[in-house]
C-alpha positions, -999 to 999 in steps of 0.1 A, spaced: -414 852 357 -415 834 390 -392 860 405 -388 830 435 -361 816 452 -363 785 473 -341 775 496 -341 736 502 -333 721 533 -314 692 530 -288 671 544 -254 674 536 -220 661 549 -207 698 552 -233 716 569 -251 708 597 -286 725 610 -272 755 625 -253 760 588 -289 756 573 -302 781 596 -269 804 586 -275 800 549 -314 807 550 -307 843 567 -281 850 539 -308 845 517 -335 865 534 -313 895 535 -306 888 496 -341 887 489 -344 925 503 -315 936 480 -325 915 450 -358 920 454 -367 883 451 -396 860 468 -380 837 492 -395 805 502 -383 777 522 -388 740 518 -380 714 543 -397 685 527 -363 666 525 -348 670 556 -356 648 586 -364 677 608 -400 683 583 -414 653 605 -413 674 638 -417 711 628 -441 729 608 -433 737 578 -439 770 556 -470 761 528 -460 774 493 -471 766 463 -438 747 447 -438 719 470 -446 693 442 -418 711 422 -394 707 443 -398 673 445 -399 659 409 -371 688 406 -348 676 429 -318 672 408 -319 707 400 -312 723 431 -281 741 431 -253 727 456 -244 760 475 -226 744 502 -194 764 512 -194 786 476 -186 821 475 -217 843 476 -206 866 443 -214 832 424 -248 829 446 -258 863 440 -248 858 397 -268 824 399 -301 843 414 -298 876 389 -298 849 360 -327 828 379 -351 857 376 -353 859 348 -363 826 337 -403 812 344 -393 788 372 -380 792 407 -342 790 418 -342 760 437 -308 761 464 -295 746 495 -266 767 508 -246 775 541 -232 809 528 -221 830 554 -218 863 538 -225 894 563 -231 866 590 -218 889 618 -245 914 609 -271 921 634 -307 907 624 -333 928 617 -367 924 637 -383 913 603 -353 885 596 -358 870 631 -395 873 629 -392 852 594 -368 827 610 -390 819 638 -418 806 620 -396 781 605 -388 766 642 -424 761 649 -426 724 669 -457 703 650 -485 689 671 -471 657 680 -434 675 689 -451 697 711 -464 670 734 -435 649 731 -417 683 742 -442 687 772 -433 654 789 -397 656 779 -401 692 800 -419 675 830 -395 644 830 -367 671 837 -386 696 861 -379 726 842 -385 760 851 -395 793 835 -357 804 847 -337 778 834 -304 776 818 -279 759 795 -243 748 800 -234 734 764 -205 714 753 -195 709 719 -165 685 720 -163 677 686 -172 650 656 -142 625 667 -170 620 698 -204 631 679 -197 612 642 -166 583 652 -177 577 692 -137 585 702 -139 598 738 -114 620 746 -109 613 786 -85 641 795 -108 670 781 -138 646 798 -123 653 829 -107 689 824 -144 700 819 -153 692 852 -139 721 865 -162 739 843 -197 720 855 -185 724 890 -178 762 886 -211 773 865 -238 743 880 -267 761 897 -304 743 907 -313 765 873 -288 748 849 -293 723 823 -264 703 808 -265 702 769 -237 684 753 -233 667 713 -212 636 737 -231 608 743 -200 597 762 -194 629 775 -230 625 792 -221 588 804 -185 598 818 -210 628 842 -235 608 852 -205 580 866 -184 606 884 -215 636 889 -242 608 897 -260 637 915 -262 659 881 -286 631 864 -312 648 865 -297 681 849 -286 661 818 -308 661 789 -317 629 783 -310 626 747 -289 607 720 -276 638 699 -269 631 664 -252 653 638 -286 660 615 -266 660 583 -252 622 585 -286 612 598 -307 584 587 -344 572 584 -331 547 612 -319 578 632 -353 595 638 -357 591 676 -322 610 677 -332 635 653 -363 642 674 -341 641 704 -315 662 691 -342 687 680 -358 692 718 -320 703 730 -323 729 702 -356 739 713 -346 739 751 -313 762 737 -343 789 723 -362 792 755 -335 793 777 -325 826 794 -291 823 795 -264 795 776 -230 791 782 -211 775 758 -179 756 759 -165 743 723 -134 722 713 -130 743 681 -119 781 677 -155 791 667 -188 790 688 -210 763 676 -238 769 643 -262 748 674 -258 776 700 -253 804 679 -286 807 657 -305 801 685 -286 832 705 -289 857 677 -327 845 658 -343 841 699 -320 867 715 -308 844 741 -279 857 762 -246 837 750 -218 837 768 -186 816 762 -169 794 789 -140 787 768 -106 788 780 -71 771 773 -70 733 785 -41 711 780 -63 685 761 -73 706 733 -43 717 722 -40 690 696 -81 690 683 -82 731 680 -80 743 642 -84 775 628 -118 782 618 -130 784 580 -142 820 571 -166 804 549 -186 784 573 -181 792 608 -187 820 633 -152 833 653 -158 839 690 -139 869 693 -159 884 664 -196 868 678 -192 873 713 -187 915 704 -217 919 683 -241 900 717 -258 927 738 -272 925 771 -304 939 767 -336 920 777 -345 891 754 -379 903 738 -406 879 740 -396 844 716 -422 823 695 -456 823 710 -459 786 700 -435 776 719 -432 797 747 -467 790 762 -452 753 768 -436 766 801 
């Protein structure tokens, strides 16, 4: 028996990278109570052109197999955990994509973020295309993040929501320091800045985010670019996050808990988002209340070699 479980990145409407990320450290803490070989393939997600990704010796089976793999996107984890028991017992791997939260409030062990980490690994090519991005925005070993996550109507539709555009301000003007960075997912939200902050241009990333799930193979310059923010986020020392939702985003929050990066949230109550806030789903999402108790303070330990000798 292959006693083997693969989980298969892939794109899918309801679960974005930081959901990926989620799902893949449900499963790594199943594999130590199931006792199962966990794998993870990246072959058919867009982000296998710019990281490296984990040899193993089902890759060609997970490609003529493709139809097989279990759709495990916002399912409860009892019929996960049923599907995995029957799947060891049978010759062939359990091939699954899945976003399951279960335990996701747990603190990681040493070994899960170790294991996460080498799937974050910038390729050859990424790496220099991460140096000059670096140099291009004079960053130092010290750095920061300010992020904003205002929402799909801006990331997905291109709505711009002008009242919360300028509401934030008094969050960029309160938190900027020479140190910070500006991350948002608002390409208008970056335009509106650079009009009314023209002096903060050079604090912006300058990228085109894109939500990785509803990319396509005419979206790969975006992909790459979205991918450098995430990679700034997991060197940073410090984020602070502001969000339109009731939840802190998947983006922000992986990297915080697999890199120990300090998180702290800059939300408070503004008039504009009274009518976009919505409770969060249990299933899928990551309360702030309940996230921002289980940070601590500590020192960050040392982060991915590969990436941190960049800086």
């Amino acid at each position: 028996m292959a006693n083997t479980v693969i989980m298969v990145w892939k794109k899918h409407a309801d679960s974005g990278f930081g959901d990926l990320l989620r799902g893949t450290i449900y499963l790594y803490n199943l594999s130590k109570k199931l006792k199962f070989d966990l794998k993870v393939d990246m072959q058919l997600h867009p982000v296998s052109n710019f990281l490296i990704a984990p040899p193993h010796k089902y890759s060609e089976y997970v490609l003529k197999t493709e139809s097989k793999i279990i759709n495990g996107i916002n399912t409860d984890h009892k019929w996960i955990e049923g599907l995995i028991r029957t799947g060891q017992r049978t010759p062939n791997p359990v091939l699954i994509t899945t976003n399951c939260s279960e335990n996701c409030n747990n603190p990681l062990s040493p070994e899960c973020k170790r294991f996460m980490r080498t799937l974050l690994i910038p390729n050859s090519d990424f790496k220099s295309y991460i140096f000059t991005m670096c140099n291009e925005l004079k960053l130092n070993k010290n750095y920061y993040i300010l992020h904003f996550r205002l929402g799909d109507d801006e990331l997905l539709h291109a709505s711009a929501n002008l009242q919360l555009h300028e509401e934030l301000l008094q969050l960029i003007d309160a938190n900027m320091t020479p140190n910070a960075y500006i991350i948002t997912d608002s390409l208008l939200f970056k335009k509106y800045l650079k009009q009314v902050r023209p002096h903060l241009i050079g604090r912006i990333t300058p990228t085109t985010p894109i939500h990785l799930s509803h990319s396509t193979e005419n979206d790969i310059a975006s992909i790459k670019e979205t991918l450098f923010d995430f990679m700034l986020l997991s060197n940073a020392k410090l984020i602070k996050t502001h969000s339109v939702y009731g939840w802190i985003s998947g983006f922000v929050h992986w990297v915080s808990v697999i890199h120990n990066v300090r998180l702290i949230t800059m939300n408070q109550p503004l008039k504009s988002m009274k009518s976009i806030m919505s409770p969060a789903p249990k299933a899928t999402h990551t309360p702030i209340v309940s996230f921002m108790n289980s940070i601590h303070s500590s020192p960050r330990p040392a982060i991915n070699l590969a990436f941190n000798k960049m800086f």
